[in-house]
C-alpha positions as CSV (number, residue, x, y, z in Angstrom):
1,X,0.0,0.0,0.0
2,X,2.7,2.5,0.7
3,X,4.4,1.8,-2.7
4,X,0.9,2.2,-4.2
5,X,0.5,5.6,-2.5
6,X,3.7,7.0,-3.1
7,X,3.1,6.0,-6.8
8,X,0.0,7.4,-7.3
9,X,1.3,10.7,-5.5
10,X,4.1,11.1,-7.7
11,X,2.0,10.7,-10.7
12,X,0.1,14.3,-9.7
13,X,0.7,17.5,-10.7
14,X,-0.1,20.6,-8.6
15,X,-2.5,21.7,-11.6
16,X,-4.3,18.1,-11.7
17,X,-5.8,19.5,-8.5
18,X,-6.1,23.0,-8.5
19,X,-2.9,23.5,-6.6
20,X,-0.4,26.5,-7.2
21,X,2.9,24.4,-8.7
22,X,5.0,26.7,-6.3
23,X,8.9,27.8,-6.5
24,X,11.6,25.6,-6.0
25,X,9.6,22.4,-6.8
26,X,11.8,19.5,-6.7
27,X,9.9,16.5,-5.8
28,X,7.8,14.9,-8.5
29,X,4.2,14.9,-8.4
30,X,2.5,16.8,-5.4
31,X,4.5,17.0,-1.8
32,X,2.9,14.5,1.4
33,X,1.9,17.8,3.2
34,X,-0.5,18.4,-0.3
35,X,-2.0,15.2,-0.2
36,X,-2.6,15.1,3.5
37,X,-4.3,18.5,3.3
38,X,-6.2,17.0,0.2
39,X,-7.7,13.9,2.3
40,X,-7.9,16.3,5.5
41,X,-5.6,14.2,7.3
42,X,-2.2,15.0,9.0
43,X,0.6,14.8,7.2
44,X,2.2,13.0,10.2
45,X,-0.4,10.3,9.4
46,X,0.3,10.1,5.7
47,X,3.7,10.0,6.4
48,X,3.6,6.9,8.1
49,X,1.3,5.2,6.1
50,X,4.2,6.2,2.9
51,X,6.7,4.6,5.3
52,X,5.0,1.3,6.2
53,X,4.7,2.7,9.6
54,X,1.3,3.7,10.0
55,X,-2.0,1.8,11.3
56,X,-4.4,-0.1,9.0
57,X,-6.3,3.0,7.5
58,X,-10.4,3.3,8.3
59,X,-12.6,3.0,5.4
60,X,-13.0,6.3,5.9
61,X,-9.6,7.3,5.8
62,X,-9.8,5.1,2.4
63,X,-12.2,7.3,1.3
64,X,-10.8,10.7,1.4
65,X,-6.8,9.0,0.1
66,X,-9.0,7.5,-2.8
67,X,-10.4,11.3,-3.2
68,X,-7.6,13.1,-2.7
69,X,-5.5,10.9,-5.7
70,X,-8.1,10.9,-7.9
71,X,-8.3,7.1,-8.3
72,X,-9.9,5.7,-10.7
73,X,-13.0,2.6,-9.6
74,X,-10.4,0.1,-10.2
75,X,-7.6,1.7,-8.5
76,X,-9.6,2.9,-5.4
77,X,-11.0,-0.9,-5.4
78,X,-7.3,-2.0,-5.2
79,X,-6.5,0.5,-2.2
80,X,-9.2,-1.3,-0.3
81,X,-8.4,-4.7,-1.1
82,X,-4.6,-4.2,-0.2
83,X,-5.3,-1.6,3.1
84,X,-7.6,-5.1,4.4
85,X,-10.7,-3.8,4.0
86,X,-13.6,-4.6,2.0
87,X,-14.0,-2.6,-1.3
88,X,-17.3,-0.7,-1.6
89,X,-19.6,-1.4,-4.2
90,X,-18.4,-0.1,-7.5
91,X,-21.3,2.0,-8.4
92,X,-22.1,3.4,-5.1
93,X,-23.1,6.8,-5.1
94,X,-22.2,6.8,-1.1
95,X,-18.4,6.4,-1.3
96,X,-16.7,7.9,-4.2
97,X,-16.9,10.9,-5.7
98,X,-17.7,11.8,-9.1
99,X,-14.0,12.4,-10.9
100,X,-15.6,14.8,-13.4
101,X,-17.6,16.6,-10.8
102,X,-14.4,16.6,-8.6
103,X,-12.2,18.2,-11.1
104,X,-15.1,20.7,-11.8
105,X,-14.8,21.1,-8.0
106,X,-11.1,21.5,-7.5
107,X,-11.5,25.1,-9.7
108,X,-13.8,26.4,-7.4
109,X,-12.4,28.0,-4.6
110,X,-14.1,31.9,-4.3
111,X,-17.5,30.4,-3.9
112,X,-19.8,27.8,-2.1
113,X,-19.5,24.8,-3.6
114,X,-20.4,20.9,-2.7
115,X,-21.1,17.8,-4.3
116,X,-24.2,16.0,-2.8
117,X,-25.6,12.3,-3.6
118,X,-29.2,12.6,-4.8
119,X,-30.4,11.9,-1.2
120,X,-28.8,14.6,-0.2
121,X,-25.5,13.8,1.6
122,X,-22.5,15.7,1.4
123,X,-19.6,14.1,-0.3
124,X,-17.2,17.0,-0.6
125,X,-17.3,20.6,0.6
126,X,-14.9,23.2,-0.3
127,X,-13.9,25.8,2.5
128,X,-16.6,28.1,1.2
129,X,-19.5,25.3,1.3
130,X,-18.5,24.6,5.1
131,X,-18.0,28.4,6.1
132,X,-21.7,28.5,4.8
133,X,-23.2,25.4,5.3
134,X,-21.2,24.1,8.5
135,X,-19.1,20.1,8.2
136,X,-21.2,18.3,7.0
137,X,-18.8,15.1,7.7
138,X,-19.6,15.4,11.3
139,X,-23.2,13.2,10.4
140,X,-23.0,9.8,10.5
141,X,-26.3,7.4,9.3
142,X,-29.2,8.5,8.3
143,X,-28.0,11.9,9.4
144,X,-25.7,12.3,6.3
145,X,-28.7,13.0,4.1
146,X,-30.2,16.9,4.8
147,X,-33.1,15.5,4.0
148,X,-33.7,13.1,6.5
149,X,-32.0,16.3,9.4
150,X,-34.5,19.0,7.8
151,X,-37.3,16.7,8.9
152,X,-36.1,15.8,12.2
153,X,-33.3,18.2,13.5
154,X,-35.2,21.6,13.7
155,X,-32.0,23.2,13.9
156,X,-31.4,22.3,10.1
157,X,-34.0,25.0,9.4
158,X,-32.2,28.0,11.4
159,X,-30.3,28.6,7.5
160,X,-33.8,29.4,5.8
161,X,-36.0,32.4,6.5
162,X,-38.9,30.8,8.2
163,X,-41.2,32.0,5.2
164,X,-39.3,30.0,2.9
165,X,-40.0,26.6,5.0
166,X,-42.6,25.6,3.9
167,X,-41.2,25.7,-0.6
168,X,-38.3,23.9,1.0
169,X,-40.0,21.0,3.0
170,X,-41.8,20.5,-0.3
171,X,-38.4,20.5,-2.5
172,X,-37.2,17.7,0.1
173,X,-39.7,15.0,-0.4
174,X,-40.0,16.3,-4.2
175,X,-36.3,15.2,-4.4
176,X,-36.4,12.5,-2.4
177,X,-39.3,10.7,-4.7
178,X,-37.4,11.4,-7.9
179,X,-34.4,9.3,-5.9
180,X,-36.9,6.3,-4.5
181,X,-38.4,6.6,-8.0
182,X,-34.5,5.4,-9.4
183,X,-33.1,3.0,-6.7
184,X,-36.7,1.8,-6.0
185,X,-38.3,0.5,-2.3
186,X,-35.6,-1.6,-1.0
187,X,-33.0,1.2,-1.5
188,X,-31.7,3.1,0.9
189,X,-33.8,6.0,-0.2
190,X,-36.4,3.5,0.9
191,X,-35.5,3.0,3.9
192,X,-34.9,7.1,4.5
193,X,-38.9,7.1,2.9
194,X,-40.3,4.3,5.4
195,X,-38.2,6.2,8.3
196,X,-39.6,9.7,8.0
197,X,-43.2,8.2,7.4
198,X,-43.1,6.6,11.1
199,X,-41.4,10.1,12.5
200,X,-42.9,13.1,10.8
201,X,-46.2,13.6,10.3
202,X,-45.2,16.7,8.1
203,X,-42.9,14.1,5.9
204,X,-45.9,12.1,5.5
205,X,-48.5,14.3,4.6
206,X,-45.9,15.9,2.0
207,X,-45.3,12.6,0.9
208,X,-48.9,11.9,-0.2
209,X,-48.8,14.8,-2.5
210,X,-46.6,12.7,-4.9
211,X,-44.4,15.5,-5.9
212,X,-41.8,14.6,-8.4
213,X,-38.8,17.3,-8.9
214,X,-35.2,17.6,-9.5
215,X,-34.0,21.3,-9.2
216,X,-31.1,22.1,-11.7
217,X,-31.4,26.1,-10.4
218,X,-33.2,28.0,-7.5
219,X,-32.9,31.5,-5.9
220,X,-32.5,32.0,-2.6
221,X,-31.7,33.5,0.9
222,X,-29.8,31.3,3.6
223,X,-29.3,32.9,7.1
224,X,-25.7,32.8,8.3
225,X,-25.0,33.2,12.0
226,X,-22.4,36.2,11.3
227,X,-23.5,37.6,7.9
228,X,-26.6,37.6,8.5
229,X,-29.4,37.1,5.0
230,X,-27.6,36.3,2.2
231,X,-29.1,36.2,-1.4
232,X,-27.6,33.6,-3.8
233,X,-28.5,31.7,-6.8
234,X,-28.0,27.7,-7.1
235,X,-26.6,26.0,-9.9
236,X,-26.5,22.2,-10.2
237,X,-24.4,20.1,-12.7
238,X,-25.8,16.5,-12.5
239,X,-23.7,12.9,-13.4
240,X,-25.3,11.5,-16.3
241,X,-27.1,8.6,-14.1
242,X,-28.5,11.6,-11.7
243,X,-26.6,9.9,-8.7
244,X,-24.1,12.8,-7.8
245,X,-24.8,16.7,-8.0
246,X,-22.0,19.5,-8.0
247,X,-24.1,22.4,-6.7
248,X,-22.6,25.9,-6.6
249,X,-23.7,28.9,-5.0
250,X,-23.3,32.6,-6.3
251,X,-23.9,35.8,-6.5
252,X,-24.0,38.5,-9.4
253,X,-21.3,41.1,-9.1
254,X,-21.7,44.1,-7.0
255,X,-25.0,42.7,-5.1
256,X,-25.2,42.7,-1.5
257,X,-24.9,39.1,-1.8
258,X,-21.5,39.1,-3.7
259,X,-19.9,41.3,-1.1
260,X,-21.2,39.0,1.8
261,X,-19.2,35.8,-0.3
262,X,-16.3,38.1,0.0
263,X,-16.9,38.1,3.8
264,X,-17.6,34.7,3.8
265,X,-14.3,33.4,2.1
266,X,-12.7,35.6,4.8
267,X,-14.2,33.2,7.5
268,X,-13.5,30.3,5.5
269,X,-10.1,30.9,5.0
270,X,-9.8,31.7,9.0
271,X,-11.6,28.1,9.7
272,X,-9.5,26.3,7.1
273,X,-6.5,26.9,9.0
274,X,-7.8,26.4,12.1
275,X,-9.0,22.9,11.2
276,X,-5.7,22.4,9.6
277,X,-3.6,23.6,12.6
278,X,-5.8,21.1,14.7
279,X,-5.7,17.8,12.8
């Protein structure tokens, strides 16, 4: 596995990933302390794991190397296999991102921007998407998906003007049918379906409606905690099998709502470093 790493590291360039290629470059491919930051992992921990020193990775940990190289099905299959651990399911929309949404993603650094499963889960945030939105890796289960949290967490709801709750309850299980309506009952949409039927009465009601929608662009205002309103449009660039959406969030120049995504990549930048500085 360390050979494999180191291999695939080396094979990177700075501009594969939206990386600066930097003065006085001498290694090949991208530097340990790049890839660690990539998989938001020490690069202590990476270190080790390059020197056959470290401990057998989490699938988890699997997860964000497989990311942050830019494996290929195969190749992240392979990482598994050797690391000891079971390789997901090839075409699971749970574990591994999009490349062509990824590299779309990697470009994106001056405004919010996240690739979501079509239930809703947050694969990848940049800084800007986490400065606004909050870690969304910090949900586990049935959590993950927003959908299942904006029925059940009322906190989820504290980012909407309470006006606008009502449009977005509706989007949720609009969204969430066009997803059953793929993977089918015994899916894990299903399960997120026959979950929210037994503990939200609002869920339910909405369900019966039989509401069918995929949004590809919205309008609207999200309430952050320090900036206060802030009006942005929503773009969303779909995989071709609808299983993966790179949505990104902006505002048209000289707005109110362009100036606050000024602000906001202020307070990204701040957290960034400060998560960085932790790990």
């Amino acid at each position: 596995m360390a050979e494999f790493l180191r291999r695939h590291r080396e094979a990177l360039r700075p501009e594969d990933v939206a990386l600066p290629p930097g003065a006085r470059r001498r290694a090949r491919g991208l530097r340990r302390e790049e890839v660690a930051s990539l998989a938001v992992m020490s690069t202590d921990y990476y270190t080790r794991l390059e020197q056959r020193r470290g401990p057998q990775p989490s699938e988890q940990m699997l997860a964000s190397l497989a990311r942050a190289l830019r494996l290929t099905d195969d190749e992240r299959a392979y990482l598994y296999r050797i690391a000891g651990r079971n390789a997901p399911a090839r075409l699971s929309a749970h574990t591994h991102v999009a490349p062509a949404l990824l590299r779309v993603l990697d470009h994106l650094d001056d405004t919010p921007a996240m690739i979501l499963t079509d239930l809703n889960e947050a694969l990848v945030q940049n800084r800007m998407a986490i400065a606004l939105f909050g870690d969304a890796s910090r949900h586990t289960g049935l959590a993950r998906s927003a959908i299942y949290r904006w029925f059940t967490d009322p906190s989820e709801r504290a980012l909407y003007p309470e006006d606008d709750h009502e449009r977005q309850s509706r989007a949720q299980v609009a969204n969430l049918r066009a997803a059953h309506g793929l993977r089918g009952p015994e899916s894990r949409a299903g399960t997120l379906v026959r979950t929210l039927q037994r503990t939200s009465a609002e869920f339910a009601e909405l369900w019966d409606r039989h509401e069918v929608a995929q949004r590809f662009e919205d309008h609207k205002t999200l309430l952050h905690p320090e900036l206060g309103p802030i009006e942005l449009d929503c773009q969303a660039l779909f995989t071709e099998d609808q299983s993966q959406t790179l949505l990104v969030l902006t505002a048209p120049p000289r707005t109110e709502g362009h100036e606050k995504l000024g602000l906001l990549a202020v307070l990204g930048l701040n957290r960034f470093t400060e998560a960085q500085t932790d790990v």
